[in-house]
C-alpha positions as CSV (number, residue, x, y, z in Angstrom):
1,X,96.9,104.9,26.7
2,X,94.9,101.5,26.6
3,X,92.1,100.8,24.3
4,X,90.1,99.4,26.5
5,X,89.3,100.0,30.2
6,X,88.3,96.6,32.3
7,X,85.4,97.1,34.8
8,X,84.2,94.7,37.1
9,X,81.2,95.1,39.1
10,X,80.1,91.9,40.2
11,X,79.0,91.9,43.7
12,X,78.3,95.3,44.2
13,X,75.1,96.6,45.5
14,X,73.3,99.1,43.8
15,X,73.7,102.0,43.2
16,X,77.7,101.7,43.4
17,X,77.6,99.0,39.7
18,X,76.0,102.5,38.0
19,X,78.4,105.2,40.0
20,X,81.7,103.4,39.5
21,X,80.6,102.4,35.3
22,X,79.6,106.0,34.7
23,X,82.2,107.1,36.5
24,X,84.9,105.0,34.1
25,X,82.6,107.0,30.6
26,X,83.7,110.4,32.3
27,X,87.4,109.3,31.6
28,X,86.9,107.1,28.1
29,X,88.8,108.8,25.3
30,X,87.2,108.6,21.9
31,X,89.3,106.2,20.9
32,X,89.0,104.0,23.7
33,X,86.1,100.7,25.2
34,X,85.1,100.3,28.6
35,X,84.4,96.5,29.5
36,X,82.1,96.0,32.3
37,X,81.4,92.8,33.7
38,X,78.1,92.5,36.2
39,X,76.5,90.0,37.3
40,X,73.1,91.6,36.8
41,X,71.5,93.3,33.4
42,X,72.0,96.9,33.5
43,X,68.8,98.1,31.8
44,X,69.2,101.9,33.4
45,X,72.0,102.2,32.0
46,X,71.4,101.4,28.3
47,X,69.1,104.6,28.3
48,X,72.1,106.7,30.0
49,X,74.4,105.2,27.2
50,X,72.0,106.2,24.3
51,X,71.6,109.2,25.5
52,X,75.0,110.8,25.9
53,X,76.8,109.7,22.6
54,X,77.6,106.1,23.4
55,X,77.1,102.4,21.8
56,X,77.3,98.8,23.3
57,X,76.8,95.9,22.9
58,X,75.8,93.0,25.7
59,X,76.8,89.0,25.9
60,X,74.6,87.4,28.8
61,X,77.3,85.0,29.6
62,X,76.7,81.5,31.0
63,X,77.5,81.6,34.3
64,X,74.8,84.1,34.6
65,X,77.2,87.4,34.2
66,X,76.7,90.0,31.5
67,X,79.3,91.5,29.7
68,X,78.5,95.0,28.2
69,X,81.6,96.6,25.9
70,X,80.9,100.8,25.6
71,X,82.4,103.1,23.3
72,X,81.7,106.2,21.8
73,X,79.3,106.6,19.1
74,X,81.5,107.9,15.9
């Protein structure tokens, strides 16, 4: 098993960006990180993350893409 899980988003339209990343959480192991790169800031999401058992953290890179690394809260 991997630690983390790669996700990339960019270019999606909305709602698909949420569906496939939540999708991904159903399937992370305790142990395990997603990565999900999007090229837009996810604010729905934090909420979503908060509120079922999860922590992140975001980089706004620059070339305008955000990176957002998930895991379960411990």
């Amino acid at each position: 098993m991997e630690d983390e899980i790669f996700l990339n988003v960019c270019n999606m339209q909305p709602p698909e960006p949420m569906e496939q990343g939540l999708e991904k959480l159903s399937l992370l192991q305790p142990n395990q990180r997603l990565r999900m790169l999007i090229d837009r800031e996810p604010r729905p999401l934090y909420r979503i993350l908060s509120n079922n058992g999860f922590s992140y953290r975001t980089e706004a890179k620059p070339d305008y893409l955000y990176e957002i690394l998930i895991w379960h809260k411990t």
